[in-house]
DRENVOVO-30751 format. One record per residue (C-alpha): residue in three letters; residue number from 1; z, x, y. Coordinates in steps of 0.001 Angstrom, whole numbers, plus 500000, padded with zeros to 6 digits. Last residue first. Example, Ala and Ser with C-alpha at 12.3 -4.5 7.8 and 13.67 -1.06 7.14 Angstrom:
REM residues 2
<"Ser",2,<507140,513670,498940>> <"Ala",1,<507800,512300,495500>> 
***
This chain:
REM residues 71
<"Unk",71,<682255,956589,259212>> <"Unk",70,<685291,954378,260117>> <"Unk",69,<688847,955903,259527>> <"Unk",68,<691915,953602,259497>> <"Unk",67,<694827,955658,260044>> <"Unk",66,<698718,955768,258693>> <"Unk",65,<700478,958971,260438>> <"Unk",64,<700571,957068,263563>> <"Unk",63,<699343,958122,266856>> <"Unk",62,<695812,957283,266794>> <"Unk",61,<696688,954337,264112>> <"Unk",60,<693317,952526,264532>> <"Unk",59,<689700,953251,264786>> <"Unk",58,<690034,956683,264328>> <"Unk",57,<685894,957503,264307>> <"Unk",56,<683591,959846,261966>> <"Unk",55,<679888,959862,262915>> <"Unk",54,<680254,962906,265625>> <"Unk",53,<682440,965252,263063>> <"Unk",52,<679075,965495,260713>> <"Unk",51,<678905,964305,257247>> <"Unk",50,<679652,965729,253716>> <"Unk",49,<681998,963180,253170>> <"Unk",48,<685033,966360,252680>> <"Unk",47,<683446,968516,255132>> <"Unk",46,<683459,964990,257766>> <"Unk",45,<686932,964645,256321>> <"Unk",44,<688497,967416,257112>> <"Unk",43,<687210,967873,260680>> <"Unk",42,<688516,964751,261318>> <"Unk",41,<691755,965426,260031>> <"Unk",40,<691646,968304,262053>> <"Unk",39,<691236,966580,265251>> <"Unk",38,<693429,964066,264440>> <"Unk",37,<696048,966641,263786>> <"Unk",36,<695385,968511,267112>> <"Unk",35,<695789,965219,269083>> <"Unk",34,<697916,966709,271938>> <"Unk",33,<700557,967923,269716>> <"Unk",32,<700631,966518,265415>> <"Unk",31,<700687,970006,264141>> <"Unk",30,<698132,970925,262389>> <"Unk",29,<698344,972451,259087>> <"Unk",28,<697110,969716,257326>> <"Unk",27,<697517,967500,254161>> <"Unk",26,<695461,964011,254209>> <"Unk",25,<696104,961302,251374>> <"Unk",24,<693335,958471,251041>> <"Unk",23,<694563,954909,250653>> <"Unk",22,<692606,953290,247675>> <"Unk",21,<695622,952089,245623>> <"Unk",20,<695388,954783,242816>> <"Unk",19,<695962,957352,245819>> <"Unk",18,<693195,959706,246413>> <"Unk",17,<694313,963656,247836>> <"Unk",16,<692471,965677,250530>> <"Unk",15,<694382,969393,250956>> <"Unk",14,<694753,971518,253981>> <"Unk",13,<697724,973915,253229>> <"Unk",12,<701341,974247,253788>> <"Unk",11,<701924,971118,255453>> <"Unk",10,<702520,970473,258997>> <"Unk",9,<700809,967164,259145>> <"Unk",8,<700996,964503,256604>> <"Unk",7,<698167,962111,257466>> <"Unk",6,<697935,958509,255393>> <"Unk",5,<694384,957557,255469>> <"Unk",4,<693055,954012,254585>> <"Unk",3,<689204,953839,254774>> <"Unk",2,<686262,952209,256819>> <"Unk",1,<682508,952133,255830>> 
***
């Protein structure tokens, strides 16, 4: 399955937010250096789904804050 994710990093908190037009809104601390904010958003996500790190994949938009997410 593949989703829309929009990342904001350097926010306050970690927070996972659904827009009305299917595009999934991630919040995280991270900063976006080195791939720290994909890692997180990763990590938020598979808790999120309920599945592990290892089945989630950026499939485009490494470096962009808009991402398409398989899992």
């Amino acid at each position: 399955m593949q989703i829309k994710v929009r990342v904001l990093p350097r926010a306050r908190q970690n927070s996972i937010t659904a827009e009305t037009d299917g595009t999934v809104r991630i919040h995280t601390t991270a900063v976006p250096d080195g791939g720290r904010a994909n890692e997180a958003v990763i990590k938020l996500l598979a808790k999120y789904l309920g599945v592990p790190k290892s089945q989630i994949k950026i499939i485009r938009g490494e470096t962009s804050h808009d991402k398409l997410i398989e899992y």
